[in-house]
N, C-alpha and C positions, 0 to 999 in steps of 0.2 A: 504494500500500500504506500503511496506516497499523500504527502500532503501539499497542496502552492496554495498562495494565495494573488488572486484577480482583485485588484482595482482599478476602479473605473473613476474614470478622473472627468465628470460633466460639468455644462455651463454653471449648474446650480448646486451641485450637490458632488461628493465623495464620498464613493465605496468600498470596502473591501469585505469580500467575501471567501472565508476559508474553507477549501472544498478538501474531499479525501478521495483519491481516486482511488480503484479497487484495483486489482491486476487481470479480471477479467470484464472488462470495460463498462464498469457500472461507478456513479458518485455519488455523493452524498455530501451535503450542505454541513458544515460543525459550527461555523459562527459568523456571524454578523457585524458590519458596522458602520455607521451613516455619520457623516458630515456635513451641513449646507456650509460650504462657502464662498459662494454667488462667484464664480472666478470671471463668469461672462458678464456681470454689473457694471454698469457705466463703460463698456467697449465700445461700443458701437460710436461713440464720438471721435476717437482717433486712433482706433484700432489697435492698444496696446491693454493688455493685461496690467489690473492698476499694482501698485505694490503692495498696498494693504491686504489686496486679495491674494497677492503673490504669498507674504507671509503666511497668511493664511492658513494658502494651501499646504505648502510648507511644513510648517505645524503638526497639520492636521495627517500627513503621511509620513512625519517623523512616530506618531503616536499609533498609526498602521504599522510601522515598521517594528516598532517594540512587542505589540499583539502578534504580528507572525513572528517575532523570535522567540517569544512565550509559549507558544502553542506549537514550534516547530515545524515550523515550514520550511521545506525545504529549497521551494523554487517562485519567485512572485514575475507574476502576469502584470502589466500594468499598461493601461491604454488612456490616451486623453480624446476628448470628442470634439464639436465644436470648436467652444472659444478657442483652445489651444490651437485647433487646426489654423482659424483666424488672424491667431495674434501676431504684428510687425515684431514683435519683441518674443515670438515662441522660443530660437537656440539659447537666451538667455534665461527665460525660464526653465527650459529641460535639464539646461549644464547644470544651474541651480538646485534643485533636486538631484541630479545624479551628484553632487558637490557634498552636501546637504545631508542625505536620505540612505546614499546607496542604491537609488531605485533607476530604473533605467525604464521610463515611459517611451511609450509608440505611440506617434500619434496616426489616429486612423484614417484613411482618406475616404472619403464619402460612400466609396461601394464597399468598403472594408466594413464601414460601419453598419449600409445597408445590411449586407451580405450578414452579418452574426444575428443583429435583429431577428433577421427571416429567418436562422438558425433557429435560435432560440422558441421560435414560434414556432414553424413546423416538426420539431422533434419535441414539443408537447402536447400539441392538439389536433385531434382528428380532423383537421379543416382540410380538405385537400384542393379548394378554391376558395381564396380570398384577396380580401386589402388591409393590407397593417396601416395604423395608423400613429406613427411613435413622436410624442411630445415630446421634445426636450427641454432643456433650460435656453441653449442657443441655435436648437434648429426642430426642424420638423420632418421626420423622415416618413415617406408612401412606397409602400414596396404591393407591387401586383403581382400577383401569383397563380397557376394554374398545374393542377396535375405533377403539384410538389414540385415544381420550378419558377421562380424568378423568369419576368416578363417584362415588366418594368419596374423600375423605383426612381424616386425624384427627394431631394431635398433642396431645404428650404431654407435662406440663411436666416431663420426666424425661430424663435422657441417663445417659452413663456417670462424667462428673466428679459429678453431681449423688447418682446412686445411690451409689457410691462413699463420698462424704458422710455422705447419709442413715445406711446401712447400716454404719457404719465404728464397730467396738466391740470393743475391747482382748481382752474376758472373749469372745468368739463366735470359731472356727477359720474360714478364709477359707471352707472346703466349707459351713459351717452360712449364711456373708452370702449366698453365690450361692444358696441354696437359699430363705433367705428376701424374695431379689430377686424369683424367678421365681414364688413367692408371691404378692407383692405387685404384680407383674408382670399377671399374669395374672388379675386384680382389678380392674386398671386396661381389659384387652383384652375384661373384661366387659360395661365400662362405652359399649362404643362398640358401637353397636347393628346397623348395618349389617356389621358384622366377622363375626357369626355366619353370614351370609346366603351367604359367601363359597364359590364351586366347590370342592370337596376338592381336585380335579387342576390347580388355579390353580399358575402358573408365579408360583414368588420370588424376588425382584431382592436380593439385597442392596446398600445401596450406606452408603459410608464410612471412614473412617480404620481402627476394627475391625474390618472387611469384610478389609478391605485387609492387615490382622498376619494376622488369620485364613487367608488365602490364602498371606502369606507362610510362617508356620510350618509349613503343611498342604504346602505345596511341598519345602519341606524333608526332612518325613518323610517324602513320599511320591519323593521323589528326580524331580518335576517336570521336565519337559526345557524344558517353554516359558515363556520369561518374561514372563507376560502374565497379567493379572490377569484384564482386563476378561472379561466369560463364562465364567473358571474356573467346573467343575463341582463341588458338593460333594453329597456323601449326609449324610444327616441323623448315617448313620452314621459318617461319617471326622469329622465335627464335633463329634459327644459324644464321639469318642476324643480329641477337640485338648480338649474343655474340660474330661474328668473330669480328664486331664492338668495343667492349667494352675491349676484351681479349687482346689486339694488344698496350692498353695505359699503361705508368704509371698512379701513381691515383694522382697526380696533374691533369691532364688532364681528368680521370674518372670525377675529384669532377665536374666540367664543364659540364656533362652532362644533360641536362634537363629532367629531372623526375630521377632520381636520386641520394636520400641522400645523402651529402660528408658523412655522417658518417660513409655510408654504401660501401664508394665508393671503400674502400680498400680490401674486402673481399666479391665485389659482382662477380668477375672473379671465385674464389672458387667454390661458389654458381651455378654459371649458368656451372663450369667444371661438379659436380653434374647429375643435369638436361640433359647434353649432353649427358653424360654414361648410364643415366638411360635410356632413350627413345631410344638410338642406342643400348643397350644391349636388350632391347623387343620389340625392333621393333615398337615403337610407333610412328605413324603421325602426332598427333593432340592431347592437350590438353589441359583443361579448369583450371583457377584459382581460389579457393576458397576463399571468403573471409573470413568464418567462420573454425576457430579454434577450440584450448584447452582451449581458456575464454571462448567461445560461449557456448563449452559442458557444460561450467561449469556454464553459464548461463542459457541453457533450462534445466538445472538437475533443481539449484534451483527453476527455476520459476514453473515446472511443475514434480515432484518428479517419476511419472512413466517413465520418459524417463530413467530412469535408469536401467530400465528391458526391453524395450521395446521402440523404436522410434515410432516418431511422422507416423500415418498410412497416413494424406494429409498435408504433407508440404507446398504446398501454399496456402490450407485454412487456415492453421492455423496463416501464414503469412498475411494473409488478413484480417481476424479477428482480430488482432493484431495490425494492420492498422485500420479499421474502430474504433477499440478504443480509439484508441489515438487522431484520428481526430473528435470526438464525434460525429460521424455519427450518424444515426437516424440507428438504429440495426434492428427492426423489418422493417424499411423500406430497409432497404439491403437487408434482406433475401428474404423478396418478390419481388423486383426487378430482384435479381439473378434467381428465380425459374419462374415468367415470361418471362425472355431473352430465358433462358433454352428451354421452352415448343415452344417459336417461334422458334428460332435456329432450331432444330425438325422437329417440322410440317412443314416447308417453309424450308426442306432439299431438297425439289425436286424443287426449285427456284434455293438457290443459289449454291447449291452440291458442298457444302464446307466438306471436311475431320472433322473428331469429333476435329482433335487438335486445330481447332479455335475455338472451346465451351470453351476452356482454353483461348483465348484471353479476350472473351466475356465475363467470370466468373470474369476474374480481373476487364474488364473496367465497368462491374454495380457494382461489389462490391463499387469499389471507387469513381465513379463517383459524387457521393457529397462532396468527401473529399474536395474540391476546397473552399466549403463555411466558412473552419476556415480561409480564406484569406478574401473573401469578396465574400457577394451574388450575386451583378452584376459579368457577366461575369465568373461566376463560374465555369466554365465546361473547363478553359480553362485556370486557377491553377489548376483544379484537372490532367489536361494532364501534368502538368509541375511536379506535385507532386509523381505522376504516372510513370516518367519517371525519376524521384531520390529519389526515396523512396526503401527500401531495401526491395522489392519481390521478398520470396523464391519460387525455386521450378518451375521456370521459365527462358527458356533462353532470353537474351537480345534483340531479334527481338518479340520475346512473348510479352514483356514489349513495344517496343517501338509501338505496335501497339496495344497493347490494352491503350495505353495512348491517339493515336489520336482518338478510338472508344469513350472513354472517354469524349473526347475535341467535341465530335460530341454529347452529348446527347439534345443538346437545340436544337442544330440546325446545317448543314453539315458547319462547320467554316476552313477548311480549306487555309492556301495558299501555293504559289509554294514556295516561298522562307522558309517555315515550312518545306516540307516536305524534300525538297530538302538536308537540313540539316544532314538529316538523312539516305543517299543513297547508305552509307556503310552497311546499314544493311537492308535495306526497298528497293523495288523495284519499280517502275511504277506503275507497274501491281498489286501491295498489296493495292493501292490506292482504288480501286473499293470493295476491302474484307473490308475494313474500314469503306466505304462510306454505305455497305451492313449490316455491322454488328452497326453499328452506327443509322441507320435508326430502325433497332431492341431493340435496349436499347433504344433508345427515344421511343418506344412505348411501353417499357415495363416500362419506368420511369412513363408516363404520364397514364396507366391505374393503377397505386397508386399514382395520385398527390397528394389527401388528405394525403396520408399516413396512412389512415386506411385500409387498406385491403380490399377494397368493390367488387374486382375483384379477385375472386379465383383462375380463369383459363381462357385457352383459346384455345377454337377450331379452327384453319382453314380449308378452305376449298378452292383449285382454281378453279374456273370457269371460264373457258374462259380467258377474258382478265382482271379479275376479283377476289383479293382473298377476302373472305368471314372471318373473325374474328367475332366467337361466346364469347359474355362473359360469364365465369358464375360468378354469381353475388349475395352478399349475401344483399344489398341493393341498395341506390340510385347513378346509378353510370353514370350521367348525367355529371359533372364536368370531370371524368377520361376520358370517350369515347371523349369528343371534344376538350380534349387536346391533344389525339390519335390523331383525326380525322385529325389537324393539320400538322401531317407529311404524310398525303398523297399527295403531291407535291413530296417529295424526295423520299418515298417509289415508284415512279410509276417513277421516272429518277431512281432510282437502279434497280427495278427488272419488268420494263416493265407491269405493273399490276397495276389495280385501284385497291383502298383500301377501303372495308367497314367493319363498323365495329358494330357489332349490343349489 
């Protein structure tokens, strides 16, 4: 295993993020840490990086530097965006830091930048046509995408510290800037030629720091149960209600707001002017928030070196896998878990005549179903729903997750209550209760024909008979222990699908 650490050096804000890469190409996130220090603020007047900000930064990646020597890092990543790219005075800033720090930043050139973005985002979510839409502090990057390829991308020497800037006039009420952002905004999205050519029903990615308050505060008002960014849904319409909202304050009163940042508070009206022009100049109704970036790209590049030609071909496997690692599942018993759920799901399609996309709920909730046990073995199944439902699966929208986590919470035994489910009734219905209780009864009998966890159960035949389904094993020895821990869930197999269960 190695450990680096990636920083990301933006107009607004400084990151580093210490990742742990595994030896057989899976990572994992160990710590965190954020800095605003506006380095793109007051640039745009004569295009030098101020010193105050220099220092700053400065500072603030000597104090990175000490965190990756405590935590043992052995190799640091470090890139700068924007302003940097921008600045008349960038070789002295860099030498500086490398003088400094130690650190040796790269700064990115616009399709460098592109280009990880789009990483980041296609090796986390199943979109395989979209527009990213990435805010930054000194620019704005549009990346068009089809059939997991880059098409076009455009950036914008504009972000939200930048706008912010521009736009910033004592005698103008904040409603009057944001309205002459998206103006001005939308003049700029004129100018990019390929932008008009765009599908109307194109799926939107948001991704970045605004993306990010956006979803926080929109959680808030909406009383959100899941705490997960990454795929949040918004309508165009829960979004004009966060911005006529937010657009209308000074940022004394912004900073007030709950979910979010005061730091962000001054230059998040910028930001969501942005967002308004983009979606009413294409006509867009509905878009999602990515949580994954220009670190993450920069994350699965290291971790797994062919994403570099080529993206990940199943995003949530590979998110899953990733998961089972780190939770030191038992691996061979995963996989046969999964490919038993599988084969019943199937054959007893003409029971519950569920749609194939609940084989994606059911894939999540055996993969992880024993994740529960690095909590504790009692009661297991019901951390692993809780872990299930805050663990970072890609590749999945946030009703995917929250119901493969109660399938999960179901493999001992149907553990359900009302005050659980209910919790969840912004995104789960009534009526999902019974695909649960369905698919749930399923991975408990596909857990308990591998209880040993030796494989003794290859497959499985069904067969309905009457009021009767018929489970053939096949079997490659003594598999007396599996079958009568099966046999076990015929109580709830026969309260879901009306059927006694035998099982030979």
């Amino acid at each position: 295993m190695e450990k680096i650490g990636i920083i990301d050096l933006g107009s607004n804000s400084a990151r580093l993020v210490i990742v742990n890469l595994f030896q057989d190409g899976y990572y994992m996130v160990e710590d965190e840490l954020k800095e605003s220090v506006r380095l793109g603020h007051d640039m745009d007047r004569d295009g030098f990086l101020k010193p105050q900000r220099v220092a700053e930064t400065i500072k603030t990646l000597k104090m990175f530097k000490r965190l990756c020597d405590a935590s043992g890092v052995t190799r640091i990543i470090a890139v700068a965006t924007a302003a940097v790219r921008r600045a008349k005075n960038q070789r002295f800033f860099l030498d500086g830091i490398q003088a400094t720090c130690g650190i040796r930043v790269s700064v990115l050139s616009e399709e460098e930048e592109a280009t990880l973005v789009y990483r980041g985002v296609i090796n986390s979510m199943d979109i395989p046509k979209g527009i990213i839409l990435e805010i930054g502090g000194g620019s704005t990057k549009i990346v068009y995408y089809n059939r997991r390829t880059i098409l076009n991308y455009a950036t914008l020497p504009f972000g939200a510290v930048t706008l912010t800037d521009l736009f910033n006039d004592d005698g103008v009420s904040p409603k009057e800037q944001t309205a002459k952002i998206e103006e001005f905004f939308t003049e700029q999205f004129k100018k990019i030629e390929w932008l008009s050519e765009i599908d109307v029903d194109i799926q939107m990615i948001g991704v970045g720091g605004s993306f990010r308050s956006l979803y926080k505060m929109n959680k808030l008002v909406r009383k959100y149960p899941l705490n997960t960014v990454h795929n949040y849904s918004f309508t165009v319409e829960d979004f004009t209600a966060v911005y006529e909202m937010v657009r209308v304050l000074d940022v004394e009163k912004r900073k007030r707001i709950r979910g979010l940042s005061p730091e962000r508070a001054d230059i998040m009206p910028a930001a969501m002017a942005i967002i308004k022009s983009f979606t009413n100049y294409l006509h867009i109704d509905s878009f999602v928030t990515g949580g994954c970036g220009l670190r993450e790209g920069i994350m699965i590049n290291q971790a797994l070196p062919i994403t570099v030609e080529r993206p990940l071909s199943d995003v949530m496997g590979y998110s899953l896998n990733t998961l089972v690692k780190y939770y030191g599942c038992d691996e061979k018993h995963v996989e046969h878990v999964v490919r038993l759920s599988v084969q019943l799901f199937k054959q007893l399609r003409v029971l519950h005549k569920f749609p194939r996309t609940f084989l994606k709920v059911l894939k999540i909730a055996a993969s992880l179903h024993d994740c529960g046990m690095r909590v504790r073995y009692y009661n297991h199944q019901k951390h692993s729903r809780y872990i299930v439902l805050n663990a970072s699966i890609y590749g999945a929208t946030h009703r995917e997750i929250v119901l493969a986590a109660f399938v999960a919470g179901c493999h001992r035994k149907e553990d359900i209550t009302p005050a659980e489910w209910s919790q969840f009734k912004d995104i789960i219905s009534d009526e999902d209760l019974d695909i649960v209780k369905k698919l749930g009864v399923l991975l408990r009998i596909a857990e308990s024909l591998d209880r040993s966890g030796m494989g003794v159960v290859t497959g499985i035949n069904c067969d309905v008979l009457g009021d009767s389904v018929i489970m053939k094993t096949e079997i490659t020895g003594d598999a007396a222990l599996e079958i009568r821990q099966a046999m076990l869930a015929g109580g709830e197999f026969k309260r879901s699908f009306k059927k006694n269960l035998e099982i030979l």
